[in-house]
C-alpha positions as CSV (number, residue, x, y, z in Angstrom):
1,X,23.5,81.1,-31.0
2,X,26.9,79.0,-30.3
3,X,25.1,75.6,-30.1
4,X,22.6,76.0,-33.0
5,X,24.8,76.0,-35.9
6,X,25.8,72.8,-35.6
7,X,22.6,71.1,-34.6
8,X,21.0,72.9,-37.5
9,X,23.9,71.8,-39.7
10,X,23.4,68.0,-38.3
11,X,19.3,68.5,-38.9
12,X,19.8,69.3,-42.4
13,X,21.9,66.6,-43.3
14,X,19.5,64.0,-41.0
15,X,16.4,65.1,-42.3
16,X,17.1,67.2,-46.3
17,X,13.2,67.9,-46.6
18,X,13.0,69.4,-43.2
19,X,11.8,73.6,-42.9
20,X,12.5,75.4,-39.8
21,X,11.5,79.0,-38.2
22,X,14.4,80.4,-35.8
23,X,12.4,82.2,-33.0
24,X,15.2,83.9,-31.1
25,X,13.6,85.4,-27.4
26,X,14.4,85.0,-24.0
27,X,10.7,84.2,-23.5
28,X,10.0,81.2,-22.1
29,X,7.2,79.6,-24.7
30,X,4.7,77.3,-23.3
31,X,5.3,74.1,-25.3
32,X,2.3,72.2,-24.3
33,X,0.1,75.1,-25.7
34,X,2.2,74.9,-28.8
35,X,3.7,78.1,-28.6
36,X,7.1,75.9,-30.2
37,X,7.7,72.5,-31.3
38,X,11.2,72.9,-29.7
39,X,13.1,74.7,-27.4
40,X,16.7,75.4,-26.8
41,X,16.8,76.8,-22.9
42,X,19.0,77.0,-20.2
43,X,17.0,76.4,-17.4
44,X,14.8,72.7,-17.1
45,X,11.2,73.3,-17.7
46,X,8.9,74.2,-15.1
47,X,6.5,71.8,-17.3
48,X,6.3,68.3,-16.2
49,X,4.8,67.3,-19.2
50,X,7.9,67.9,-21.2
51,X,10.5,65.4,-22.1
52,X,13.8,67.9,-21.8
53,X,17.3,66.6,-22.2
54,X,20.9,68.6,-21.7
55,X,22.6,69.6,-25.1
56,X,25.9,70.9,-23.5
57,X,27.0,73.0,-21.0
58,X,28.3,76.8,-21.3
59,X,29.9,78.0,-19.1
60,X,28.3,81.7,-17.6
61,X,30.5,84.6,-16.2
62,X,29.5,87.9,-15.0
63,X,31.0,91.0,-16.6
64,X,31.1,94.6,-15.5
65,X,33.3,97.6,-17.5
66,X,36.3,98.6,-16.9
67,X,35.0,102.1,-15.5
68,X,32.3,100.6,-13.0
69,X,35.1,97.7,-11.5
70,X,37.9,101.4,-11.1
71,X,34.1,103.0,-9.5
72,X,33.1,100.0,-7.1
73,X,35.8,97.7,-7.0
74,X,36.4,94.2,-8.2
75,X,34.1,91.8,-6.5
76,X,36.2,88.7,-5.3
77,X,34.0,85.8,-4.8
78,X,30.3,85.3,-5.9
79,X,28.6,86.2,-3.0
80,X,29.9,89.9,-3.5
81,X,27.8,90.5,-6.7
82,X,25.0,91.4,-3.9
83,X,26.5,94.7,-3.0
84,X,26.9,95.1,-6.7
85,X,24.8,96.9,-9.6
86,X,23.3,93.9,-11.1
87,X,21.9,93.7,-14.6
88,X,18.9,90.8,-15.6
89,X,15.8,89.8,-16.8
90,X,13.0,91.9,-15.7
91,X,10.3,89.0,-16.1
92,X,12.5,85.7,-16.3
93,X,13.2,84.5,-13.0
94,X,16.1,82.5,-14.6
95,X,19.5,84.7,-13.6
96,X,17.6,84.8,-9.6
97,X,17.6,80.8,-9.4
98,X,20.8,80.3,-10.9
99,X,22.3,82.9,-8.3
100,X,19.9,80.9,-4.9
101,X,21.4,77.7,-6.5
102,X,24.7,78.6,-5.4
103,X,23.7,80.0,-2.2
104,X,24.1,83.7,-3.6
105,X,20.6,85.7,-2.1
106,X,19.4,87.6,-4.8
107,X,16.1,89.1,-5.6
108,X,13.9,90.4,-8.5
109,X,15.0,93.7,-6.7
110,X,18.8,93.4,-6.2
111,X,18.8,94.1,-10.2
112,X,19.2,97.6,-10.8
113,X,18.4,97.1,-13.9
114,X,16.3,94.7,-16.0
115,X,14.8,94.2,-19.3
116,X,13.6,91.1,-21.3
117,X,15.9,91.4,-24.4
118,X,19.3,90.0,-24.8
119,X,20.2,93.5,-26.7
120,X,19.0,96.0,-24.2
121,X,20.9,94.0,-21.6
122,X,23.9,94.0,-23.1
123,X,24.5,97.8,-23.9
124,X,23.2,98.6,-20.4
């Protein structure tokens, strides 16, 4: 949503004849079934196949309410969001490699809770 605009904006002027269908999900589509012509992800493609190439970067945070931090305490570093209630993806294995990558050892199951829309996620 923050770095479409102005690719989109960029598109149009490139290319004026050009028609395109927003899909927004946190699926994963399977580009060489063509599921999409194009996809905007953060992670690199499990796909070989595919020619992928960074946009940006964006930088990530984790975010808890005020109520749960006064409840369980602040964690200090990183590695402490293990003893925490984590909130993810239920089928994406995304959020679980981006936590091994930086030696934090999390599993499917060290989310308390998960679903597979951006929406549901946020209001838990």
């Amino acid at each position: 949503a923050y770095v479409l605009p102005d690719m989109m904006a960029r598109l149009g002027i490139e290319e004026p004849g050009i028609e395109v269908e927003i899909v927004a999900s946190n699926q994963v589509e399977n580009l060489l079934r063509r599921d999409a012509d194009i996809a905007i992800r953060m992670v690199k493609p499990a796909q070989n196949e595919l020619v992928a190439r960074k946009v940006c970067d964006i930088a990530l945070c984790a975010c808890a309410a005020i109520s749960y931090l006064e409840r369980h305490g602040r964690p200090l570093e990183p590695a402490d969001l293990v003893n925490h209630a984590l909130i993810g993806f239920d089928r994406s294995d995304e959020i679980i490699r981006g936590f091994v990558h930086y030696g934090i050892p999390v599993t499917r199951n060290s989310f308390r809770f998960r679903a597979d829309n951006q929406i549901v996620l946020w209001e838990a």
